[in-house]
N, C-alpha and C positions, 0 to 999 in steps of 0.2 A: 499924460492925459490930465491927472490935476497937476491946478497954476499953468495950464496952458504948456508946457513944453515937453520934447517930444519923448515918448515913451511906445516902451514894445506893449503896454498893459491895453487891451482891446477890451471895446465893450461889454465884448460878450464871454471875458476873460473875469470881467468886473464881476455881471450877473452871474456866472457862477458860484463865485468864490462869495457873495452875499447872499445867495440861495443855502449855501453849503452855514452859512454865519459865520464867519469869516469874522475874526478878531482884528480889526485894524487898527486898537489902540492898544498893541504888546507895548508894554515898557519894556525898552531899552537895558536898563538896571537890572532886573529881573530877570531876564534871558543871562544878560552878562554873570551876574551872581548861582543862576544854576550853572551854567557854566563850571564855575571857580567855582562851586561845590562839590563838585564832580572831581576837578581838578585836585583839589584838596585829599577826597578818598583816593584817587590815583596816588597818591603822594604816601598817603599812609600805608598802604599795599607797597609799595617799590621804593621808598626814601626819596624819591627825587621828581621833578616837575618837566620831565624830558620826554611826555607825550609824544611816540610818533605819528607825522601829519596820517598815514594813513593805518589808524590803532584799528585792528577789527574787532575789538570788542567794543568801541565808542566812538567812531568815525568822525560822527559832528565834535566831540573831547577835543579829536588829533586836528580836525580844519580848525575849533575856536584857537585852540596853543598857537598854530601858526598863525592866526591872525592875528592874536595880540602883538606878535614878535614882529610884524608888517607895518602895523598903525604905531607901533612905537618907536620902529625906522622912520617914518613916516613925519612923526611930532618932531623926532632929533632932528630930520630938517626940516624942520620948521613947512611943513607940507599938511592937507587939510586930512583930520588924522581923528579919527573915533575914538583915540585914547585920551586918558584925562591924566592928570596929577594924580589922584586919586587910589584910580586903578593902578598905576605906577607903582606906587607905593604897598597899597596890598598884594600886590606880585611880588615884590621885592622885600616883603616881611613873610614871606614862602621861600627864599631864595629861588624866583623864579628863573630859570637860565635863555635871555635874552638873548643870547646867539648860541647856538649847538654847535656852529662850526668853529671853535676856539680848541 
């Protein structure tokens, strides 16, 4: 719908969610960094960063884990990949574990 190309987001999908005030400028970093805060307390409870995808105490915790572990498949080849250097790095000053199935 915006930039012209094609989207499931309907007008009256728009009006809603603008009625309701609807945050359309969430930073990115912010979300990520609650995230990894989170991730952090999981860590200091249990010793380890081995979130399962489906944790019923923090469900979005166990889908971001696996997501980072996707987008940074994703960068190793060289593929368009929401993870940064960055992020990289402060996962891997947590010993984050990048693949489970080793």
């Amino acid at each position: 719908m915006m930039e012209n190309k094609p989207s499931p987001m309907t007008q009256s999908r728009l009006n809603t969610l603008n009625e309701i005030e609807f945050d359309w400028g969430v930073n990115n970093d912010e979300a990520w960094q609650k995230r990894y805060d989170e991730l952090m307390a999981f860590k200091a409870r249990t010793g380890h960063c081995r979130v399962p995808q489906n944790f019923a105490e923090n469900k979005a915790l166990g889908r971001w884990v696996d997501n980072q572990r996707r987008q940074y498949k994703l960068m190793m080849e060289n593929k368009p990949s929401a993870m940064t250097l960055r992020r990289v790095n402060t996962l891997n000053e947590i010993d984050f574990d990048w693949c489970v199935n080793d």
